[in-house]
C-alpha positions, 0 to 999 in steps of 0.5 A: 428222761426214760422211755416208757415200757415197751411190749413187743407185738409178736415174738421178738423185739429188736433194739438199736442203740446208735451214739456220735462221738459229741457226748459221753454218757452211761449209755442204758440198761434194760430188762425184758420179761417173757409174757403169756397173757392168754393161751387156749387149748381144746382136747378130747378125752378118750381111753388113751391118755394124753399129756397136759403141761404148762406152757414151754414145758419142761423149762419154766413157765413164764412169767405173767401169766394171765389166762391160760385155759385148757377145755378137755371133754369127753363123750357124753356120760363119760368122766375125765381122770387128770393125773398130775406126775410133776408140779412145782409152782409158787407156794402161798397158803391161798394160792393167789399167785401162781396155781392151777385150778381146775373145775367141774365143766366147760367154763370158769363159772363151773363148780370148783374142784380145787385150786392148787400151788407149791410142790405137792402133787394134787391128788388124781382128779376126776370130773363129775361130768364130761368136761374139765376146765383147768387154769394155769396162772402165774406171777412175775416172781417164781417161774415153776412147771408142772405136767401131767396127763388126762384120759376117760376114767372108768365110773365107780362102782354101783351098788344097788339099794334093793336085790337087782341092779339094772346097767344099760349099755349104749354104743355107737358105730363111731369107736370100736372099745372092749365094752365093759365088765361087770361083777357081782358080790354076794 
């Protein structure tokens, strides 16, 4: 009879095979699959960018992956601006396979910002907030990659409703920055 499936508590499984000379048989066949069933992954966002890629980047992904969770924040009243440079991942009209999703905050119930799968960049994303939740998921079937980089993006532009505009500045002794600049149209 076959032996059930055999998972491997760390990274490594070592396999005996031992045979007599009593009995001549085919001997056995296996196949294994490399599984990433959760990674977590905290990052700060400031004005210097910093990379994001999918697990063993740049080979492929694994796959199964399950939950693989990124949580990058920025000082409070700032924004995050995740810029994807290469993304191949399985193509599905709903990407119910492999995809990354990316959402407004901290945690999995925030609001969605999109779900994406297959070849074609994302556009740039920005949070709305100070936080940006990402998950990268995968099947068994199509083994892709993707990589990009994430830093604190400038807020818009303000446009005032009336003739003045008012901007309040606020700074603290923990980073020194340039500041800002500020223009106005007639």
């Amino acid at each position: 009879s076959l032996p059930g499936s055999i998972t491997s508590i760390g990274n490594s499984l070592w396999i005996k095979f031992h045979s007599d000379t009593d009995t001549t048989a085919d001997g056995f066949s296996a196949y294994f699959a490399l599984s990433v069933t959760h990674c977590e992954q905290t990052y700060q966002a400031t004005a210097n960018r910093r990379s994001i890629s999918s697990p063993n980047y740049p080979a492929s992904y694994p796959g199964n992956i399950d939950a693989c969770v990124t949580t990058i924040t920025a000082g409070e009243g700032q924004q995050i601006q995740l810029v994807f440079e290469e993304f191949a991942t399985e193509d599905h009209s709903d990407c119910d396979f492999d995809y990354v999703e990316v959402r407004d905050g901290d945690s999995s119930d925030s609001p969605s910002l999109g779900r994406y799968c297959g070849s074609s960049l994302p556009g740039s994303i920005t949070s709305i907030g100070n936080s940006l939740w990402i998950k990268d998921s995968s099947d068994s079937f199509f083994l892709g990659r993707f990589c990009g980089n994430f830093g604190t993006s400038l807020p818009g532009s303000f446009t005032s409703i009336g003739n003045s505009l008012l901007i309040i500045f606020h700074s603290d002794t923990d980073t020194t920055a340039d500041g800002f600049s500020a223009y106005s149209k007639h």
